[in-house]
C-alpha positions as CSV (number, residue, x, y, z in Angstrom):
1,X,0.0,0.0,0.0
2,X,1.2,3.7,-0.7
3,X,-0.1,6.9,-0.1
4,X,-0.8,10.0,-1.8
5,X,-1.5,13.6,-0.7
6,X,1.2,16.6,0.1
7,X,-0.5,19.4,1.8
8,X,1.3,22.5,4.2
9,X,-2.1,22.0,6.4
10,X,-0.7,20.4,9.0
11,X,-4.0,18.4,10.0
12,X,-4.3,17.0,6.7
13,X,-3.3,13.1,6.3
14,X,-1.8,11.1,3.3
15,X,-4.7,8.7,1.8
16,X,-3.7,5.4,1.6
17,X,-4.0,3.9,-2.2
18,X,-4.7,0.2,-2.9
19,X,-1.6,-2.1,-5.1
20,X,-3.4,-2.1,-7.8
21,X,-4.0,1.9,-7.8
22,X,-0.1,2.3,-7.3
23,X,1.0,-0.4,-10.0
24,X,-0.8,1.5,-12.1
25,X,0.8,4.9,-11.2
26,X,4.1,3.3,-11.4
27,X,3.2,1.5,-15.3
28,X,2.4,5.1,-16.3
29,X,6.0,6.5,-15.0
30,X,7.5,4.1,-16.8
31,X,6.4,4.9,-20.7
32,X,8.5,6.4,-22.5
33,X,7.5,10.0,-23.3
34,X,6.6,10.8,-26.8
35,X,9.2,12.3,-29.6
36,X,9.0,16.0,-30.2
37,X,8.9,16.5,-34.2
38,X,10.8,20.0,-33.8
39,X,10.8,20.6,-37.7
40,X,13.9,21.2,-38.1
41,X,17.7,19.4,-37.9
42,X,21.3,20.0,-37.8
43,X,22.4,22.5,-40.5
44,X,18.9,24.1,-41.6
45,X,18.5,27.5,-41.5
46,X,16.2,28.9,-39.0
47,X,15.1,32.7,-37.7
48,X,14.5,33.5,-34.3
49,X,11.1,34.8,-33.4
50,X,11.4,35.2,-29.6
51,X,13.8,36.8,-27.1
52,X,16.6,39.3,-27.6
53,X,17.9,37.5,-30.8
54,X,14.6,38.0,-32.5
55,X,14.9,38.4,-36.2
56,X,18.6,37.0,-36.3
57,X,19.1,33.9,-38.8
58,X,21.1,31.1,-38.5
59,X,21.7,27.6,-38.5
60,X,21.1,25.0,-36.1
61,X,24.7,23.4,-35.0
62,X,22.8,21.4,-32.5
63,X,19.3,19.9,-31.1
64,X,18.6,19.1,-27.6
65,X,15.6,16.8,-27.0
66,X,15.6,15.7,-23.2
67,X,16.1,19.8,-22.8
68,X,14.1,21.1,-25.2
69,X,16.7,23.3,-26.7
70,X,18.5,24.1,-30.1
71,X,21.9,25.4,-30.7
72,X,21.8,28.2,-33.0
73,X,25.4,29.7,-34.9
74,X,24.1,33.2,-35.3
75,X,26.4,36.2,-37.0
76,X,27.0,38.6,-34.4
77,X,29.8,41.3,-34.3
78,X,31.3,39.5,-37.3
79,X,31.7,36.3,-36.1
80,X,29.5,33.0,-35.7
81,X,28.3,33.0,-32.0
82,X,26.7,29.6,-30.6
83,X,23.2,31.0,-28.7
84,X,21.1,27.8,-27.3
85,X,17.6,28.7,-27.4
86,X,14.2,26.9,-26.9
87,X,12.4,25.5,-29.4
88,X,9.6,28.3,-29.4
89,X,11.7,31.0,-30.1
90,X,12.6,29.5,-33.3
91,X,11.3,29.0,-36.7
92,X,12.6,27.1,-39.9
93,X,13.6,29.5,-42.2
């Protein structure tokens, strides 16, 4: 048996769930979460919509998917500069 509930009442109580109730928690843990399609991939050009970089170009030098973030070789002061960004704030070009 396990138990659920957090609370900062102090007077509240965990409620105890049944084996079958936690198994079932547990089997849901356990699958794998679902690949994120970012539309985009190593080399392509993409423009940045969001953030202080907005409306810089460049191209995608790397792609993050447990983070959720892309690697982005934008021209700045007239050299390539590696900025890692979300993948919101960017679009494919």
């Amino acid at each position: 048996t396990g138990f659920a509930g957090a609370s900062t009442d102090e007077r509240a109580r965990p409620t105890a769930l049944a084996d079958d109730e936690v198994n079932r928690i547990l089997r849901q843990m356990d699958t794998a979460p679902a690949r994120i399609n970012v539309g985009f991939e190593t080399g392509e050009s993409v423009r940045v919509i969001d953030g202080p970089f907005t409306d810089f170009v460049g191209l995608v030098d790397e792609i993050n998917l447990d983070k959720g973030k892309v690697r982005v070789m934008l021209s700045m002061f007239g050299r390539e500069t590696p900025v890692e960004l979300d993948f919101l704030q960017v679009e494919k070009q």
